[in-house]
C-alpha positions in Angstrom: 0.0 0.0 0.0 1.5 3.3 -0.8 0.2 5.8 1.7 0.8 9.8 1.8 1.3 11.4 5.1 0.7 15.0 6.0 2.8 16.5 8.6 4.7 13.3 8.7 8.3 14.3 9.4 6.4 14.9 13.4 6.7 13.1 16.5 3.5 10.6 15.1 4.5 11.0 12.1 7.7 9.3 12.2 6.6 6.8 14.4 3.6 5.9 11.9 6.1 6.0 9.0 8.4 3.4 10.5 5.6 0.8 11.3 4.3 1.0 7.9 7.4 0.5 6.3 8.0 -2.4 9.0 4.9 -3.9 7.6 6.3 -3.6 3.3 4.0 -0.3 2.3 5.6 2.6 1.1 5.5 6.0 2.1 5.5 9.8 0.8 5.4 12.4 3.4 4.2 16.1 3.1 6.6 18.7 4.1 7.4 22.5 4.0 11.1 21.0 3.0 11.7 18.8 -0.3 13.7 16.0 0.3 13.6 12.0 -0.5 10.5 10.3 -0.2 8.8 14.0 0.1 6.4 16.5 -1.4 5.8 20.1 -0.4 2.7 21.3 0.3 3.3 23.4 -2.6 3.7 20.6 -5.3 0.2 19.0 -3.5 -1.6 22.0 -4.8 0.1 22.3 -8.1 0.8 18.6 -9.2 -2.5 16.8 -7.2 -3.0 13.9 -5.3 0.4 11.5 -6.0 -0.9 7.6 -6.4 -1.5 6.7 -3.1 -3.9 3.8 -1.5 -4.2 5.9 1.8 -4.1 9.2 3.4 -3.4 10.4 6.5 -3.0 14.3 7.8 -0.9 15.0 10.7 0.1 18.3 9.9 -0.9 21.3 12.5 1.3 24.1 14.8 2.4 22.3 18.1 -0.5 23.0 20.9 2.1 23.0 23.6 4.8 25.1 22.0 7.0 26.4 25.0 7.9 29.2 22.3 4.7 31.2 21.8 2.8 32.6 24.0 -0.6 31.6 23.9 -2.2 34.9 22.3 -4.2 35.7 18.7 -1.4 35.3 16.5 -0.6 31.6 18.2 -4.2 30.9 18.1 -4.6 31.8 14.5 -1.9 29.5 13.9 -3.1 27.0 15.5 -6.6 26.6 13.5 -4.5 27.6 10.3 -1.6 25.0 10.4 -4.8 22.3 10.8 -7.7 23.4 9.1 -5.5 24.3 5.7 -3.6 21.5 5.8 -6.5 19.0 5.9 -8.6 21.3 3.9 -5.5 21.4 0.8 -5.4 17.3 1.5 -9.7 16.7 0.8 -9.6 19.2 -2.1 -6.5 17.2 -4.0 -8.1 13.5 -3.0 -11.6 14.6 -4.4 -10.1 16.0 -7.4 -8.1 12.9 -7.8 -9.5 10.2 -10.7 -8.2 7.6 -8.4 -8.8 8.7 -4.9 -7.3 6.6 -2.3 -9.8 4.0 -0.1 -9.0 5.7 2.9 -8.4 8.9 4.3 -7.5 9.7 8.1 -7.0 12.5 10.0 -6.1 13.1 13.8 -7.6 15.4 15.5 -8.4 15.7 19.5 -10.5 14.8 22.4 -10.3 18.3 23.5 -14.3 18.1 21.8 -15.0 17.0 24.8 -16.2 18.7 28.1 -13.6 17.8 31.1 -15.4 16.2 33.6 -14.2 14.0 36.7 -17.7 11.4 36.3 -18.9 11.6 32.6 -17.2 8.9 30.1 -17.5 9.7 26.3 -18.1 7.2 23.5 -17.6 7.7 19.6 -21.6 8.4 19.8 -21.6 11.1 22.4 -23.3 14.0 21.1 -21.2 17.2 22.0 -21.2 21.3 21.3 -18.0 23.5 21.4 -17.5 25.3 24.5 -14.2 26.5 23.8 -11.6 27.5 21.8 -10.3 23.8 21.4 -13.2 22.4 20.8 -14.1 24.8 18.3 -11.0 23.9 16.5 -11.7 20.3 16.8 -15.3 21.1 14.8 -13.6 22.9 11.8 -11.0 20.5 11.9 -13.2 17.9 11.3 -15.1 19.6 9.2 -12.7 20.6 6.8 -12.2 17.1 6.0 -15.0 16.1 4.7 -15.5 14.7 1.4 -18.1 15.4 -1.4 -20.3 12.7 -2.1 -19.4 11.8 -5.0 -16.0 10.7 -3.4 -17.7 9.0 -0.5 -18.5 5.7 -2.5 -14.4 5.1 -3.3 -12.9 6.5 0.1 -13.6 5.4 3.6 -13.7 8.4 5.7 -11.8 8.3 9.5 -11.4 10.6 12.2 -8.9 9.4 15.4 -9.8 12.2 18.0 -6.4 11.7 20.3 -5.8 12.2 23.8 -2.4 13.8 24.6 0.2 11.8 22.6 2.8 10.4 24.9 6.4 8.4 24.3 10.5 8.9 24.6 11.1 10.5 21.8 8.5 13.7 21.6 5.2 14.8 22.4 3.8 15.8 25.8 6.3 13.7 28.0 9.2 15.1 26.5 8.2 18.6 27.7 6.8 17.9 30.5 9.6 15.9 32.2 12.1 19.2 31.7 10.9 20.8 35.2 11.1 17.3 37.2 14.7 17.0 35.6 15.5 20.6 37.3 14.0 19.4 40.5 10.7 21.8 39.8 8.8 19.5 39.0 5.0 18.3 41.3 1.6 17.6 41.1 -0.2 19.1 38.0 -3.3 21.0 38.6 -5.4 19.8 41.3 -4.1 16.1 40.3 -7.8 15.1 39.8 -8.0 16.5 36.5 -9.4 14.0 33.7 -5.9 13.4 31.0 -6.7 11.5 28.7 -3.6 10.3 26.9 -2.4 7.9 24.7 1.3 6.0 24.0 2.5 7.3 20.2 2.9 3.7 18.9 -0.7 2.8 19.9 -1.6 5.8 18.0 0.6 4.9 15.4 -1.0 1.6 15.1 -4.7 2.6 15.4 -4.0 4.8 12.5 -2.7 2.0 10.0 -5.8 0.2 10.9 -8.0 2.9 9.9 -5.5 3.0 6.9 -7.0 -0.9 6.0 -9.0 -1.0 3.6 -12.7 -1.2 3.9 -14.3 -4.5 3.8 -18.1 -2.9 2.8 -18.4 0.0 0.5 -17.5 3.3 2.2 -20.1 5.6 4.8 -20.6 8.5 2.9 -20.2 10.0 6.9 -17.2 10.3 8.6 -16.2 7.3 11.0 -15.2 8.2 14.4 -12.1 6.4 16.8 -11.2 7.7 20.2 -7.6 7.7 20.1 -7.2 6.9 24.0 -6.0 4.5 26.8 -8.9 2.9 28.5 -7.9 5.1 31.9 
C-alpha cells in the first residue's frame, strides 16, 4: 500500500512511518522542506494527489509550544496550520481520478467537556465550549469529502488524547521541570488526562488505513484515540 502522510516528518509521524514500512508499504510524506521520499505542500496544490492507497493528515502548529505565547497570533496558527492543511489534503483526494480508499485525519478529544464522572463514546453528542473544541469542529469539518467521493474512500477521524512516548510529544516537555527538581503535582491532580502512547496511536491509524471491507459511509467514522484510563 502506498500511503501519503501530512505533517509526517512529526513526533507521530515518524513513528507511523516506521511501522508501515515495517509492515512492506511505502511512504511519501508532506513537508514545507523537499527531500527523499517528500512532497511540499506546494507541489500538492500544483501537481494533485500523488498515487497513493491511503491518506493520513498530521500536519498542525504544536499546541504545547513552549515558544509562543498563547495569544491571537498563536491561536490563529493553531486553526491555520490544521484546518488548511487538511482542507489542501480533501480538495487534492476529491479532485483525484483515483482517490485513495481511505483517508484519516487526527484530531483531538479536547471536543469534549472535562469532567471528573462523565465517560465519552464515539456516539456522544457534543457542542463547542471553547476554543479547542471549536478547532476540533472545523478541523473535522474541513475534512469532509463530497459525495461523489464518499463511494471510493472510507472516511476516518482518530480524535487523540495527549500523545505520549520517549522520543517527543507531551512527555518530553513535561519531564524538563522534574529534571530541574521543579517538577509536582499538576493542577489539582484530579484532573481528567486522557492520553495515549505514540505507537498505539501509530498503530490505530494503519488500521484505519485498511482497507474497507463494505463499501464506504458517505459519513465520517469516528475512533477515540485513548488509553482505556
Amino acid at each position: 500500500m502506498r500511503v501519503l502522510i501530512g505533517g509526517g516528518s512529526g513526533f507521530v509521524g515518524r513513528e507511523l512511518t516506521r511501522l508501515l514500512k515495517n509492515r512492506g508499504h511505502e511512504v511519501t510524506v508532506i513537508s514545507r522542506q523537499p527531500g527523499p521520499g517528500k512532497i511540499t505542500w506546494g507541489e500538492l496544490e500544483s501537481h494533485g494527489l500523488p498515487p497513493c492507497e491511503g491518506a493520513v493528515n498530521l500536519a498542525g502548529e504544536n499546541l504545547m509550544n513552549p515558544l509562543r505565547w498563547w495569544n491571537e497570533s498563536y491561536k490563529k496558527d493553531l486553526f491555520s496550520s490544521r484546518i488548511d492543511s487538511t482542507k489542501s489534503l480533501a480538495q487534492a483526494i476529491a479532485a483525484s481520478p483515483n482517490p485513495p480508499h481511505s483517508w484519516v485525519v487526527v484530531s483531538g478529544v479536547a471536543c469534549y467537556k472535562p469532567s471528573l464522572t462523565a465517560e465519552y463514546t464515539e456516539e456522544s453528542e457534543w457542542t463547542p465550549f471553547d476554543i479547542l473544541s471549536k478547532l476540533v469542529k472545523e478541523w473535522e469539518g474541513s475534512a469532509l469529502l463530497p459525495d461523489n467521493v464518499t463511494n471510493a474512500t472510507k472516511q476516518v477521524v482518530i480524535r487523540a488524547g495527549a500523545v505520549l512516548g520517549r522520543d517527543g510529544g507531551a512527555m518530553k516537555q513535561m519531564l524538563l521541570p522534574f529534571w530541574l527538581g521543579l517538577g509536582g503535582t499538576l493542577g489539582s491532580g484530579r484532573q481528567p488526562f486522557p492520553w495515549i502512547h505514540v505507537s498505539d496511536l501509530a498503530g490505530l491509524i494503519a488500521h484505519a488505513l485498511e482497507p474497507p471491507a463494505d463499501p464506504p459511509s458517505p459519513s465520517q467514522q469516528v475512533l477515540n484515540g485513548v488509553a482505556p484510563h
